[in-house]
PQR file with spaces between the fields and no chain letter, atoms N, CA, C, O and H, PARSE charges and radii, in Angstrom:
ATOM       1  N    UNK     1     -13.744   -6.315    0.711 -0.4000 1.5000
ATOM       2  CA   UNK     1     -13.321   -5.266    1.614 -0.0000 2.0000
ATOM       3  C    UNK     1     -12.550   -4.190    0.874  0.5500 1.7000
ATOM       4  O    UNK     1     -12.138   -4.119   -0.284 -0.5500 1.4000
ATOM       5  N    UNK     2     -12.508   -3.632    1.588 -0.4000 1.5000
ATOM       6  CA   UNK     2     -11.295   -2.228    1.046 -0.0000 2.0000
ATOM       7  C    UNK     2      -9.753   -2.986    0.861  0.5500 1.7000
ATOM       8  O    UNK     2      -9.330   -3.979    1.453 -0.5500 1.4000
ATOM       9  H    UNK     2     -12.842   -3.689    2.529  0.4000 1.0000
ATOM      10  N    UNK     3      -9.139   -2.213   -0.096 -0.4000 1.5000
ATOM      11  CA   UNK     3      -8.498   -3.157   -0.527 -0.0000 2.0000
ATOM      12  C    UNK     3      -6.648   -2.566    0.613  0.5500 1.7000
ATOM      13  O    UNK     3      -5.816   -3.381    1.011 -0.5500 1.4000
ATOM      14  H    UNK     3      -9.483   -1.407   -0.577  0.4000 1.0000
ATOM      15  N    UNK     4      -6.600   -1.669    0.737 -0.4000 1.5000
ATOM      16  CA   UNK     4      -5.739   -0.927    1.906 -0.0000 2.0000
ATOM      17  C    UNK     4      -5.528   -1.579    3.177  0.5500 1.7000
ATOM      18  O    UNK     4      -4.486   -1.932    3.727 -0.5500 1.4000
ATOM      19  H    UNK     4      -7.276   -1.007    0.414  0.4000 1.0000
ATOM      20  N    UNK     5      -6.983   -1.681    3.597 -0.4000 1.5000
ATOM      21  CA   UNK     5      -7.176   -2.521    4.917 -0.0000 2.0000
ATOM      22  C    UNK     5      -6.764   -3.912    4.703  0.5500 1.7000
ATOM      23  O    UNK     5      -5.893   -4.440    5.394 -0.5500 1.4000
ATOM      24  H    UNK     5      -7.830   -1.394    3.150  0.4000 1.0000
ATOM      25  N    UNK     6      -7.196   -4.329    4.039 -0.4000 1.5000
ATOM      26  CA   UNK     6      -7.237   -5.675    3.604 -0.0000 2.0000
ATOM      27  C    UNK     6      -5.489   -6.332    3.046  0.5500 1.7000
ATOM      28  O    UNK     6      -5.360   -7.548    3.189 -0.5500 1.4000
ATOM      29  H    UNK     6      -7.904   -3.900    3.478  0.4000 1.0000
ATOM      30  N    UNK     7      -4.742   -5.868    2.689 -0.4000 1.5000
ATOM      31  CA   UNK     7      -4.019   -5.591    2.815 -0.0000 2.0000
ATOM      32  C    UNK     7      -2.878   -5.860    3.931  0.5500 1.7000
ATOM      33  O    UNK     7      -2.090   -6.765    4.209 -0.5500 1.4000
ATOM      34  H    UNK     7      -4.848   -4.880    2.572  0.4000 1.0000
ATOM      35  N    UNK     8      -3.236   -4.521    4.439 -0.4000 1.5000
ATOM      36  CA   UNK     8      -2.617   -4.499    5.754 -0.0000 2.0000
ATOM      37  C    UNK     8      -2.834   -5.427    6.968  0.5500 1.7000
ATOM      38  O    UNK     8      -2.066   -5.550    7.923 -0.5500 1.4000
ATOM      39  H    UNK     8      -3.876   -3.786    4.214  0.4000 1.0000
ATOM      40  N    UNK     9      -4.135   -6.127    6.750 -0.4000 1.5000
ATOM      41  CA   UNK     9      -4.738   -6.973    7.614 -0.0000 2.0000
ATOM      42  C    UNK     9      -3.883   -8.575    7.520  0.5500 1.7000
ATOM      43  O    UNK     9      -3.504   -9.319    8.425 -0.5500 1.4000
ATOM      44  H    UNK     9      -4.758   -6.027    5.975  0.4000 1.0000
ATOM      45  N    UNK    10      -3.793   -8.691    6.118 -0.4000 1.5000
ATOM      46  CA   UNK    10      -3.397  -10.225    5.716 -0.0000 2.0000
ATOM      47  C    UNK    10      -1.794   -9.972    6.401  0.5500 1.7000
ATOM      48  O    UNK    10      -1.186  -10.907    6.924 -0.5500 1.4000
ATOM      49  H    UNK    10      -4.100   -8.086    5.383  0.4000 1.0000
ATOM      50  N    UNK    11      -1.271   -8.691    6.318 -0.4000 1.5000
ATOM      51  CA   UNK    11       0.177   -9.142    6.267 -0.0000 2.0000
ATOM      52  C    UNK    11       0.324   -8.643    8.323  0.5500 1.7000
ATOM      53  O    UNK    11       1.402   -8.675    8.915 -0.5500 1.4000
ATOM      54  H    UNK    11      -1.765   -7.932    5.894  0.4000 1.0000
ATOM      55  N    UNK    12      -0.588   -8.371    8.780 -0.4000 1.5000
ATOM      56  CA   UNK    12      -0.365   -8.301   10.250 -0.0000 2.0000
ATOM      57  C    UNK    12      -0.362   -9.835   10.490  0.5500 1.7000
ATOM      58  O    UNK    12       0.568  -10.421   11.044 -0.5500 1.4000
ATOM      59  H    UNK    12      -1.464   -8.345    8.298  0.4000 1.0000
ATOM      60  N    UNK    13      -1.460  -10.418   10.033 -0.4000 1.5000
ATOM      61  CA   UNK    13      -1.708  -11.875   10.551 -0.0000 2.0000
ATOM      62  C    UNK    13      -0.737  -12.877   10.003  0.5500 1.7000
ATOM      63  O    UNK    13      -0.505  -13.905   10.640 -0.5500 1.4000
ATOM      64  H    UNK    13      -2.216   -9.942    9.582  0.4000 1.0000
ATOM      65  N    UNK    14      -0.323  -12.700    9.183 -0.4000 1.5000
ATOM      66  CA   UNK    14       1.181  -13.728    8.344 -0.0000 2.0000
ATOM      67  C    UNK    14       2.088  -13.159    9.149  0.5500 1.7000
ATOM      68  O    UNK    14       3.082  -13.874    9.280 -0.5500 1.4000
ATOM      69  H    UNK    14      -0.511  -11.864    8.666  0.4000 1.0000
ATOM      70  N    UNK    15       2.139  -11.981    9.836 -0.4000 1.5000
ATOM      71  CA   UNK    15       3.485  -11.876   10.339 -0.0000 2.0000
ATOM      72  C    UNK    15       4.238  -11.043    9.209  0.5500 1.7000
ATOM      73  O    UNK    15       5.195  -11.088    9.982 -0.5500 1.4000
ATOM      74  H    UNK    15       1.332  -11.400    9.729  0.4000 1.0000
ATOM      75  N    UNK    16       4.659  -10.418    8.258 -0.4000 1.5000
ATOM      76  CA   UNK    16       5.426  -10.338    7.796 -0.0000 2.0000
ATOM      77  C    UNK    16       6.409   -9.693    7.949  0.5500 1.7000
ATOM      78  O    UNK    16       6.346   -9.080    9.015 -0.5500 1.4000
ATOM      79  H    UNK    16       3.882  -10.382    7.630  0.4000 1.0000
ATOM      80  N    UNK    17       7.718   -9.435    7.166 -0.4000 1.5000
ATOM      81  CA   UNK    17       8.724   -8.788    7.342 -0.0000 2.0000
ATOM      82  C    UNK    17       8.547   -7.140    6.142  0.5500 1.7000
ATOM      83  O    UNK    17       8.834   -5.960    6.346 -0.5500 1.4000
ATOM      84  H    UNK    17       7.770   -9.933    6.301  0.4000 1.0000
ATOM      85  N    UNK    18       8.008   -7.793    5.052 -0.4000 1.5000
ATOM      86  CA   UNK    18       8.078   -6.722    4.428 -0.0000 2.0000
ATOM      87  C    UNK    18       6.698   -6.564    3.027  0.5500 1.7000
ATOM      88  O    UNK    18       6.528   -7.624    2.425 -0.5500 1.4000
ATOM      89  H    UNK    18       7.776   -8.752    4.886  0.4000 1.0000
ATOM      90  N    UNK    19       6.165   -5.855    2.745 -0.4000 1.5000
ATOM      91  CA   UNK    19       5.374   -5.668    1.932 -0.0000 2.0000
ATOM      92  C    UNK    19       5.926   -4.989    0.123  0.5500 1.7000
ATOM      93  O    UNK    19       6.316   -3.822    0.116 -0.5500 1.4000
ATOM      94  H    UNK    19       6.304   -4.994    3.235  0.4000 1.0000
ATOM      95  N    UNK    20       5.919   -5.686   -1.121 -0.4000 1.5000
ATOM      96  CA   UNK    20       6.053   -5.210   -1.893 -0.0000 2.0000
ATOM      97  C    UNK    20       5.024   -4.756   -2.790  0.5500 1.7000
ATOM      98  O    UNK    20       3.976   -5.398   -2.722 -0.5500 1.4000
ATOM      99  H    UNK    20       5.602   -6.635   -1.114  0.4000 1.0000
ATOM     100  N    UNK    21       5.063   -3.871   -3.560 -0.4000 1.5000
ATOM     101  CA   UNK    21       3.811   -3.460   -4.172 -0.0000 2.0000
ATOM     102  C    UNK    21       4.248   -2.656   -5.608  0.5500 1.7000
ATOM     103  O    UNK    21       5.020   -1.713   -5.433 -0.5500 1.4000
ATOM     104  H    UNK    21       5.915   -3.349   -3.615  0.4000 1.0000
ATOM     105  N    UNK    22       3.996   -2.825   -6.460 -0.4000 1.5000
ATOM     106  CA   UNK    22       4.031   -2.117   -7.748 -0.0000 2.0000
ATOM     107  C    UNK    22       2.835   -0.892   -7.684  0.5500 1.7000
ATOM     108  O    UNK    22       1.704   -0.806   -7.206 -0.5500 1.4000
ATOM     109  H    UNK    22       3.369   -3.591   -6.602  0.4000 1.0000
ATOM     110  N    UNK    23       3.838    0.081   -8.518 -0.4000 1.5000
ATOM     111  CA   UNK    23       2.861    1.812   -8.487 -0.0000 2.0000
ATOM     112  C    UNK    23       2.736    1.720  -10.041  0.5500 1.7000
ATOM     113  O    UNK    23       3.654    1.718  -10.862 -0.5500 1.4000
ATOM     114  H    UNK    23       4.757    0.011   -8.906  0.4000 1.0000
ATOM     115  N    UNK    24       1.641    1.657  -10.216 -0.4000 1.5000
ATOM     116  CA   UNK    24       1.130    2.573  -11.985 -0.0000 2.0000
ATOM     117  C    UNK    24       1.257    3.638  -11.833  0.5500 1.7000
ATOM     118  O    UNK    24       1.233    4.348  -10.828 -0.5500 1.4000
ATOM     119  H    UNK    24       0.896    1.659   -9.549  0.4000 1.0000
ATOM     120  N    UNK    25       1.479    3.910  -13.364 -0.4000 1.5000
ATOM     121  CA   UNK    25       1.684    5.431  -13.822 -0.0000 2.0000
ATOM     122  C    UNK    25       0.495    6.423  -13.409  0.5500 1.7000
ATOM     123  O    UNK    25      -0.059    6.925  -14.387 -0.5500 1.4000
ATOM     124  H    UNK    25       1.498    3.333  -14.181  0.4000 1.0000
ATOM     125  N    UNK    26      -0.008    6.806  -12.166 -0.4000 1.5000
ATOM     126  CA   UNK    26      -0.885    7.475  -11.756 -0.0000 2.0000
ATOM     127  C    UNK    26      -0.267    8.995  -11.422  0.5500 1.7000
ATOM     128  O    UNK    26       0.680    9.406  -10.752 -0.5500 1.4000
ATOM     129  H    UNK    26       0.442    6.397  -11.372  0.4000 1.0000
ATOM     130  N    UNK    27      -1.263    9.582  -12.212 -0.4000 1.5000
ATOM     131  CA   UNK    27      -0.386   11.495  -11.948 -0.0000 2.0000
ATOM     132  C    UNK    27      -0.365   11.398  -10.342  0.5500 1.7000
ATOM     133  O    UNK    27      -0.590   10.749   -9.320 -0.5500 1.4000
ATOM     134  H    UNK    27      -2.033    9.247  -12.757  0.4000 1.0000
ATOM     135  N    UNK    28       0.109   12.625  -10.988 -0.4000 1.5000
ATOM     136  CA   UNK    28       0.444   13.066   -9.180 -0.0000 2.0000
ATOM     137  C    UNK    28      -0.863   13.901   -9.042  0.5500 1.7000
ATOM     138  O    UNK    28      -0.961   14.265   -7.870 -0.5500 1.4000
ATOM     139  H    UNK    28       0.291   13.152  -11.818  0.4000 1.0000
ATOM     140  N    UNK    29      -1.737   14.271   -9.680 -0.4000 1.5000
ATOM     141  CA   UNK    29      -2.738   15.596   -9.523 -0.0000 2.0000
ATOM     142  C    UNK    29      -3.514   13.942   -8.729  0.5500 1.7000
ATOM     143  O    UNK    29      -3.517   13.821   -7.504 -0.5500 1.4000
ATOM     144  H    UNK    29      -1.657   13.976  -10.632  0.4000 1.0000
ATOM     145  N    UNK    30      -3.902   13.209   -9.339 -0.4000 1.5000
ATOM     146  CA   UNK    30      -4.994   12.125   -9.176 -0.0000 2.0000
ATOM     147  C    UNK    30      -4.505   11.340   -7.335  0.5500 1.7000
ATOM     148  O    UNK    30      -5.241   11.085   -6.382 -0.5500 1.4000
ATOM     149  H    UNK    30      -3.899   13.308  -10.334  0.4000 1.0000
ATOM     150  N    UNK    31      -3.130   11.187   -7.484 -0.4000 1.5000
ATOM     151  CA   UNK    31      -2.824   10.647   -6.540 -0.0000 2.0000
ATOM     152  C    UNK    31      -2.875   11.410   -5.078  0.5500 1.7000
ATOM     153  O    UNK    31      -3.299   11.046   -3.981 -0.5500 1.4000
ATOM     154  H    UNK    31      -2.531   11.394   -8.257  0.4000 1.0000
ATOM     155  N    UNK    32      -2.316   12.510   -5.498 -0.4000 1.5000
ATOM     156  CA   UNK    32      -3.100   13.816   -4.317 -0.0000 2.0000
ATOM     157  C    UNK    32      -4.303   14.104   -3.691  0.5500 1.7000
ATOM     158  O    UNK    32      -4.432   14.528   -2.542 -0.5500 1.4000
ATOM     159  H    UNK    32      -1.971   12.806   -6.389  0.4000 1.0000
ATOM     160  N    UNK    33      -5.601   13.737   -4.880 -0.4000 1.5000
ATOM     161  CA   UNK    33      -6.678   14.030   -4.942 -0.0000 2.0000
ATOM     162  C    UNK    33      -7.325   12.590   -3.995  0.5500 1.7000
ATOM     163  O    UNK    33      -7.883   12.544   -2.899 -0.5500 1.4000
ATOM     164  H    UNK    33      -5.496   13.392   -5.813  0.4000 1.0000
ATOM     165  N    UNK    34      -6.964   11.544   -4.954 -0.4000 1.5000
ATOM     166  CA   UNK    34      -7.434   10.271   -4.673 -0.0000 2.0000
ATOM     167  C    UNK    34      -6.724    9.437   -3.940  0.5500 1.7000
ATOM     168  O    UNK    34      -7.438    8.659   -3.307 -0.5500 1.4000
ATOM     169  H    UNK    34      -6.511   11.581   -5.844  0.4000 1.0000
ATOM     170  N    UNK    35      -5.284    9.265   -3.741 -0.4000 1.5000
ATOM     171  CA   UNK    35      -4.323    8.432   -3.313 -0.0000 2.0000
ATOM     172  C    UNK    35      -4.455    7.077   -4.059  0.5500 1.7000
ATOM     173  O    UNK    35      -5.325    6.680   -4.835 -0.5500 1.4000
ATOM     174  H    UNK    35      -4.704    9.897   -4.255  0.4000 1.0000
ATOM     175  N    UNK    36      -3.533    6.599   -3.676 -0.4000 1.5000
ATOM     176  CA   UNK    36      -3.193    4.941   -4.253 -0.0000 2.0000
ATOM     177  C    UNK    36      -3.221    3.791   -3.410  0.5500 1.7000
ATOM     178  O    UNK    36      -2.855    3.982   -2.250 -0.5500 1.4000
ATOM     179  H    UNK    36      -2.827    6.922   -3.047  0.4000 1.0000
ATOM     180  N    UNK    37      -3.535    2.766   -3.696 -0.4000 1.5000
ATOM     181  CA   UNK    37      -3.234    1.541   -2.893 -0.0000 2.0000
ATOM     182  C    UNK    37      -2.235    1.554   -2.117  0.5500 1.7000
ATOM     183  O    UNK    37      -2.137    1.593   -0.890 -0.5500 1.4000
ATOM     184  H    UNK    37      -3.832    2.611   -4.638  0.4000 1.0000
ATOM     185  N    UNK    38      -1.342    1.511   -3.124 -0.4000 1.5000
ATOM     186  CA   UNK    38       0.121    1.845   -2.643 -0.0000 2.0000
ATOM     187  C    UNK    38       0.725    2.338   -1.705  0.5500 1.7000
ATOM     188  O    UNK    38       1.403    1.922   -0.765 -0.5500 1.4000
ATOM     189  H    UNK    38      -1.421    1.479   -4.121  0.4000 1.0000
ATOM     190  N    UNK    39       0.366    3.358   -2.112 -0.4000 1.5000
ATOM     191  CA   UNK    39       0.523    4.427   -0.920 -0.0000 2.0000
ATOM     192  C    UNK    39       0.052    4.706    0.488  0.5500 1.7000
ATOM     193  O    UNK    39       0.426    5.261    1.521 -0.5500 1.4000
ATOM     194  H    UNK    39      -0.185    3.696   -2.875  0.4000 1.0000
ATOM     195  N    UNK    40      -0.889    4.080    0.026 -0.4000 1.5000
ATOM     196  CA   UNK    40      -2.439    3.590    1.470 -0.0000 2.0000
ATOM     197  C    UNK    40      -1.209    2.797    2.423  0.5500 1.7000
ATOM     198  O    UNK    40      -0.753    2.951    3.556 -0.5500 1.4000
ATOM     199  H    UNK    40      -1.193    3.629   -0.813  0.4000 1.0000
ATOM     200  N    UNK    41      -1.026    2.108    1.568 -0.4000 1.5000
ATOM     201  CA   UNK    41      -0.804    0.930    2.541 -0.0000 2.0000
ATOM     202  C    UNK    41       0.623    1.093    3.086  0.5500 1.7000
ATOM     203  O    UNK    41       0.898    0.306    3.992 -0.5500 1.4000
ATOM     204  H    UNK    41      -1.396    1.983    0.647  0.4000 1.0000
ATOM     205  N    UNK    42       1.586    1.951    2.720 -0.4000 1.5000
ATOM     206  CA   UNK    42       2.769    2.146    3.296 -0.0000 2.0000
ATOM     207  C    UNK    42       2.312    3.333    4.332  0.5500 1.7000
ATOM     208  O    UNK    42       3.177    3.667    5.141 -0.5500 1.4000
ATOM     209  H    UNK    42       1.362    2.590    1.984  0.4000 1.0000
ATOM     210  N    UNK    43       1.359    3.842    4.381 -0.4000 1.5000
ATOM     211  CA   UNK    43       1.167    4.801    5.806 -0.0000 2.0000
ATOM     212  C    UNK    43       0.121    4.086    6.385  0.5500 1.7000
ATOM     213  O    UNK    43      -0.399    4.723    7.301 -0.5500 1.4000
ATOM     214  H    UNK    43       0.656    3.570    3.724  0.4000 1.0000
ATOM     215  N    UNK    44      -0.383    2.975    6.181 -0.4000 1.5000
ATOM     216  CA   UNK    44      -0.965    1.974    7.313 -0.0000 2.0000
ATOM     217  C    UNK    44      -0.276    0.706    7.611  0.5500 1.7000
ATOM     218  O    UNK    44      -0.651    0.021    8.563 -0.5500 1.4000
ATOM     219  H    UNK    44       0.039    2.457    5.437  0.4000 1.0000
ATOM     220  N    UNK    45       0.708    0.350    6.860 -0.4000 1.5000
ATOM     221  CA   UNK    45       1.069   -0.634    7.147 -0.0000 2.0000
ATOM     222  C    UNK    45       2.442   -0.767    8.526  0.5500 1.7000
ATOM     223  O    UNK    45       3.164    0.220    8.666 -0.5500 1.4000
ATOM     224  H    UNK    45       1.013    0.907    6.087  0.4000 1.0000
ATOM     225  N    UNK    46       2.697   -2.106    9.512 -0.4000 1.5000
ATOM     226  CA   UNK    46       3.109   -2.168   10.778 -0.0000 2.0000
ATOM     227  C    UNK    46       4.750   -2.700   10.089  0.5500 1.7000
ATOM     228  O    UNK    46       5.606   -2.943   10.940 -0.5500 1.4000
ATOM     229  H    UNK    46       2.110   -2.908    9.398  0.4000 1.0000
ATOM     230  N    UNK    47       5.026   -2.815    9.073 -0.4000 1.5000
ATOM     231  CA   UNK    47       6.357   -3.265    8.736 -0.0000 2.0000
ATOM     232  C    UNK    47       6.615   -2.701    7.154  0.5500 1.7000
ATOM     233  O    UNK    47       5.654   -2.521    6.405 -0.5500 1.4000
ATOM     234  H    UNK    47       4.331   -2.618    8.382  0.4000 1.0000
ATOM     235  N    UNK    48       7.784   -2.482    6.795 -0.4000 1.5000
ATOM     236  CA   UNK    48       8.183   -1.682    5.870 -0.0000 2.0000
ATOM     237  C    UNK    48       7.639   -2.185    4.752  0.5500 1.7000
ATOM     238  O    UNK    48       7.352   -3.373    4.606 -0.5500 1.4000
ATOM     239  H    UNK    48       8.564   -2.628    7.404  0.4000 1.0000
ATOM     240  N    UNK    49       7.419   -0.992    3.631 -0.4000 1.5000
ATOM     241  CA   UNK    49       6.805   -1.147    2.263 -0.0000 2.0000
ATOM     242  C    UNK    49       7.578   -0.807    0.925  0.5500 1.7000
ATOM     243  O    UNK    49       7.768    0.369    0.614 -0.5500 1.4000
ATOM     244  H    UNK    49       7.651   -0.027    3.749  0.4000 1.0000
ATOM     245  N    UNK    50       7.988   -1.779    0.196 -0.4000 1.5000
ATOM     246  CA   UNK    50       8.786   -1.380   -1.016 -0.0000 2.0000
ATOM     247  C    UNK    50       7.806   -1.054   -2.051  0.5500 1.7000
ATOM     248  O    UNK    50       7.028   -1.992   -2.230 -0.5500 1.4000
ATOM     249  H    UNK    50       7.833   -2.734    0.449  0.4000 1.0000
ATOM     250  N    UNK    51       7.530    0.207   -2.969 -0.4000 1.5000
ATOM     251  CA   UNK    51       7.204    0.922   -4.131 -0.0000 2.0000
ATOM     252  C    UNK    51       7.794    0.834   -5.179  0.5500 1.7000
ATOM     253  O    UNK    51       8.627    1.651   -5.572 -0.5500 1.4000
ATOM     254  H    UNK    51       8.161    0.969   -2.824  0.4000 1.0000
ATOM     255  N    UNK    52       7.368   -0.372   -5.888 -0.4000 1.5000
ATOM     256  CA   UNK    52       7.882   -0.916   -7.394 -0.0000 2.0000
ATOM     257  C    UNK    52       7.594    0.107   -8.487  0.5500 1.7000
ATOM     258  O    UNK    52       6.391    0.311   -8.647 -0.5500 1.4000
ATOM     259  H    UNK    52       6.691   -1.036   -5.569  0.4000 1.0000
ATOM     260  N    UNK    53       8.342    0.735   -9.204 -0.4000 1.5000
ATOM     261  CA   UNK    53       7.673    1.594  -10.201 -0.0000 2.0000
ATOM     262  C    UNK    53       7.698    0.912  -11.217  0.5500 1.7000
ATOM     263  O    UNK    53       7.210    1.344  -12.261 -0.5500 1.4000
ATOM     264  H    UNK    53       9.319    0.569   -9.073  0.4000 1.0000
């Protein structure tokens, strides 16, 4: 599956409290263009998301 959804899917069904996630060094031109996992998933996700740099 998509990996955003998928994601967001496992941690609706566990219930969780909080989602952590590490960000690679991805420009900002690319991340604008393309977005990140990361990032995906803290504007889809139903409970808060910590961004590990």
């Amino acid at each position: 599956g998509k990996p955003v959804r998928e994601i967001v899917k496992a941690a609706e069904e566990k219930n969780v409290d909080l989602i952590v996630m590490g960000a690679r060094g991805i420009s900002k031109i690319k991340e604008i263009l393309l977005g990140s996992v990361s990032h995906g998933v803290a504007r889809k996700a139903h409970c808060p998301v910590l961004i590990i740099k």
